[in-house]
N, C-alpha and C positions, 0 to 999 in steps of 0.2 A: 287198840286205837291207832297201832303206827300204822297198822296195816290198812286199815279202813282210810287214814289220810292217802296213803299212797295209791289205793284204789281212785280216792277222788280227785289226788291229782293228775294222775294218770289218761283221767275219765277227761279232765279238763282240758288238757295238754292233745287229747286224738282229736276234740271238737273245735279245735282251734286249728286243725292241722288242714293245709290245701288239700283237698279231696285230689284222687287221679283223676285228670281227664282222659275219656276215652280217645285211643287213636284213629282217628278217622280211617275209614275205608277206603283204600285205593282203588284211584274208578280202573275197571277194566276195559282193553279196548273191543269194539264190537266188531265183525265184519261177516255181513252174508247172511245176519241172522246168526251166528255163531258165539260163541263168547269164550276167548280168549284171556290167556293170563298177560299181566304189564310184562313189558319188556322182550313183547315178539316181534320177530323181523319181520315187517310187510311189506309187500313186494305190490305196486300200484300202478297203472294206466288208466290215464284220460285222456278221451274222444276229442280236441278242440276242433279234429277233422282237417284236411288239406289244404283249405279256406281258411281255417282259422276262424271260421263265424261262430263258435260257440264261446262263452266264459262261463264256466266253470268253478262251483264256488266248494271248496274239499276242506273237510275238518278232521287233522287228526286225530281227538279224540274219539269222535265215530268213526274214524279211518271209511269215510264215506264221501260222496259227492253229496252236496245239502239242496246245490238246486244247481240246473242248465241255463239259461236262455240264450238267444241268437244277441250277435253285439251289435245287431242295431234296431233291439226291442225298446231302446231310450235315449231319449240325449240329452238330458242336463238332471242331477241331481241336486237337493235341498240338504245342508249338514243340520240334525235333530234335534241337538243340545237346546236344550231349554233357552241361552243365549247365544246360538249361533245363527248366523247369516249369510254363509259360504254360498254358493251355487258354483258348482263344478262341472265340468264338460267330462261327454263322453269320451274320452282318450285311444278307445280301441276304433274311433273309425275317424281319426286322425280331424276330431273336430278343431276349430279357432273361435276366440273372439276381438269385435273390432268395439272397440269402445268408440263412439260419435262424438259431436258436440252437441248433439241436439237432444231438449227432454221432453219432448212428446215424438210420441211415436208416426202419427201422419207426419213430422216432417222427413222422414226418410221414403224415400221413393225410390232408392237405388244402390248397387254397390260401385259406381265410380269413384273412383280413387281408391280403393283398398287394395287393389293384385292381390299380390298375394300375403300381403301382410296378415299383421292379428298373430295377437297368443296362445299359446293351447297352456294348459295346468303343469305344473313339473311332476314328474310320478313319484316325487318322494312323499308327497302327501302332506307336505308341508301348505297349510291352510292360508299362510302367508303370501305365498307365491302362485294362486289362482289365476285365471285368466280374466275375471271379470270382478275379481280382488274387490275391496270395502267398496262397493257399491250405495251402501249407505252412506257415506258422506258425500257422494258427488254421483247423484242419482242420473246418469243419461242414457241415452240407449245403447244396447248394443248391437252391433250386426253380426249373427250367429253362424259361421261358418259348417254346416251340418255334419260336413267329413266325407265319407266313403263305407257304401255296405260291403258285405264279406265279397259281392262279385264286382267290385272297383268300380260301382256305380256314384256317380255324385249324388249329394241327396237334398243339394240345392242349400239355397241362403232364406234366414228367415232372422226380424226383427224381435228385439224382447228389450221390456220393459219390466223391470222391478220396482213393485209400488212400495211395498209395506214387510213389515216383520215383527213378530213378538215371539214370545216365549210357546204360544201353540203353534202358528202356522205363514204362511208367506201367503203372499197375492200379488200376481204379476199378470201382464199381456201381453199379446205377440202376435205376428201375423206375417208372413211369407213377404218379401220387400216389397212387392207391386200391388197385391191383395189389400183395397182398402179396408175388407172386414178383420174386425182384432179381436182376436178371442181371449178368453178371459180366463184365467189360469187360480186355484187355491192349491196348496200343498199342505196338511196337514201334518206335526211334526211326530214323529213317532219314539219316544224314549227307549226302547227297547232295539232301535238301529240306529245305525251311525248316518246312514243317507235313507234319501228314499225319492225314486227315480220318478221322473217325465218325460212321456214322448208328445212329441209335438205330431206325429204321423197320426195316437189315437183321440190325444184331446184330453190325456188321463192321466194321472197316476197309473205305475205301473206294480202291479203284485209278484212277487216271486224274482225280483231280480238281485238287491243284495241281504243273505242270509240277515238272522238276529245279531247284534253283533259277539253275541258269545255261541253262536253257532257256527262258525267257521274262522278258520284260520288261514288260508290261501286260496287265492284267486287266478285262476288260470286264464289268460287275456293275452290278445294283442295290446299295447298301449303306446301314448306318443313318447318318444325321447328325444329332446336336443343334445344333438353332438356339438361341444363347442369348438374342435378343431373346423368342422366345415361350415360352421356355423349357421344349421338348418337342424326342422325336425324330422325324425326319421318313424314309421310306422314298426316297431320291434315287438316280438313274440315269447313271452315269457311268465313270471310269478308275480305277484304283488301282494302281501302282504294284509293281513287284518289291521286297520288302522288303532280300534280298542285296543289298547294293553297288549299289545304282540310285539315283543322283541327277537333279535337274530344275534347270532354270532356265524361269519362268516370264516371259517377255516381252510387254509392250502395246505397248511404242513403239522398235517394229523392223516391218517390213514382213518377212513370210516368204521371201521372194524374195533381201530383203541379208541373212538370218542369215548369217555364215562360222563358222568356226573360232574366229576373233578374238574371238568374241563371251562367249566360253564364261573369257574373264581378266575380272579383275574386277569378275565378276557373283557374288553368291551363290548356291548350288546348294543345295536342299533337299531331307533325308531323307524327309520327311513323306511316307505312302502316299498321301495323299488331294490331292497337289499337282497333279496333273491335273482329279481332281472330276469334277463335275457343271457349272460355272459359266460352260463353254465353248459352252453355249447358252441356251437360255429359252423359258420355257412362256409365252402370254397366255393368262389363264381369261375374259377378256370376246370371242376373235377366236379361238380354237384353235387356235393357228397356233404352230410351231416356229420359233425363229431361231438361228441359229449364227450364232458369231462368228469367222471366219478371221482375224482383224485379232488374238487373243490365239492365243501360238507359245509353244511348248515348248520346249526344251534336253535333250536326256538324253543322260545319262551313264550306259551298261550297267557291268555284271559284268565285261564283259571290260577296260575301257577306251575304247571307240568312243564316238562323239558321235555325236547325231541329232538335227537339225529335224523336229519334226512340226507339224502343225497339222488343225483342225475342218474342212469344209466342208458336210456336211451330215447332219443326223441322220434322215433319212425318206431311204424307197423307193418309189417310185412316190406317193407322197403318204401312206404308212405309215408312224410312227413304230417306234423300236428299229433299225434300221442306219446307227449310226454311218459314216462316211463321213470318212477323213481322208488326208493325203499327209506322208510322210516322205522323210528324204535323209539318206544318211551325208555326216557334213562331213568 
């Protein structure tokens, strides 16, 4: 009988017990068709070209490009959130906005008085700091400074008006300052991305310009930066950042070789889009010559939870600027 107790307490005692759970599968990275074990060094270029007119949208995890377009296939984006209302300018072709006083749109017939004034977006991605900011509470027009295509072409001034917003989609109109006709704009919001762009050139949403947002992790772009020493915007060449869940740690005094795992306690990780930049290399205007600095490493933290080393090696091809040049490693 003692025995038969002990069996049944026994019995009792494993059915009570947390089951193991299985340890998930480490994703591997992909490249070329090929499949690779975690934790190989990869060695990466991309085309922005001499111009600079492409951006570039690269996902570590597939250690791929996700999509190309030309930076002036759009120019103002819708943020998707269920409650969002953002509208953001295109940054890579050094777009502004002039907020009016006026809220209908025929009363604008002109851009006198603005020079050169109007705001562009800050590139930290900070949603607070937009150029045509809560809109919704003081609904006027704006006057859309269009920017500049990849061949230093103006791309002209054009009026917008934001009417409405919910939890699916925006509705607004616009129309070129002098053009009495005003075309009439929907954006449909999409949960699956963080923006979802408009060109005013096709009259459309635009398809394929930023990945899903758990499809990429860096954006390779020109975008605007204000410098506050000289207190203007400057048109700079560089990384920005997955806005979803993508964190950085920025490191100088680590060699890329000893980043581990370890490295990633401790350290501060920043939200900021612009925490890669532009700063991982350098112009001289008296020698023409490009320098990158491999000696500043990166920290990222995706969407999913994976860590990665990256770092700079070189921004020229053949002695051509615009191909970036870098090496990553899951830790």
């Amino acid at each position: 009988m003692r025995s038969l107790a002990l069996l049944i307490l026994c019995s009792i005692l494993y059915s009570c017990e947390k089951k193991e759970l299985p340890i998930p599968k480490r994703e591997v990275i992909t490249r070329g068709g090929g499949i690779s074990q975690p934790g190989e060094l990869i060695d990466m270029q991309v085309a922005m070209e001499t111009d600079y007119k492409n951006q570039i949208w690269f996902s570590l995890n597939e250690s791929k490009v996700m999509y190309t377009n030309l930076k002036s296939d759009w120019d103002i984006t819708f943020e998707c959130s269920s409650n969002g209302f953002h509208v953001m300018l295109n940054g890579s072709k050094s777009m502004k906005a002039f907020k009016t006083t006026y809220a209908a749109l025929e009363e604008v017939s002109d851009t006198a008085g603005i020079g050169s004034t109007g705001k562009a977006d800050m590139p930290s991605g900070t949603l607070d700091s937009t150029a045509i900011g809560d809109w919704v509470k003081d609904n006027k027009v704006y006057i859309i400074n269009r920017g500049y295509n990849e061949k230093g072409q103006h791309q002209g001034y054009y009026k917008l008006k934001l009417l409405s917003v919910n939890a699916t989609e925006y509705t607004f109109e616009y129309s070129t300052i002098t053009n009495p006709k005003t075309m009439q704009g929907t954006i449909t919001k999409n949960s699956d991305c963080n923006f979802v762009a408009y060109s005013f050139s096709t009259n459309q949403a635009c398809a394929n310009i930023e990945p899903k947002k758990q499809e990429y992790d860096i954006c390779f772009t020109q975008y605007t930066h204000y410098f506050n020493e000289e207190k203007m915007y400057y048109l700079v060449t560089g990384a920005l950042v997955n806005n979803y869940n993508t964190r950085v740690i920025k490191l100088k005094d680590k060699a890329f070789a000893d980043i581990t795992i370890k490295d990633t306690i401790n350290r501060p990780f920043s939200i900021r889009r612009d925490v890669i930049g532009y700063d991982w290399k350098d112009y001289n205007l008296n020698t023409n010559v490009y320098t990158t600095y491999p000696q500043i490493c990166y920290i990222i933290s995706d969407s999913r939870g994976y860590f990665y080393k990256l770092h700079f090696i070189d921004f020229l091809k053949s002695g051509v600027k615009g191909y970036p040049t870098f090496q990553f490693q899951k830790l």
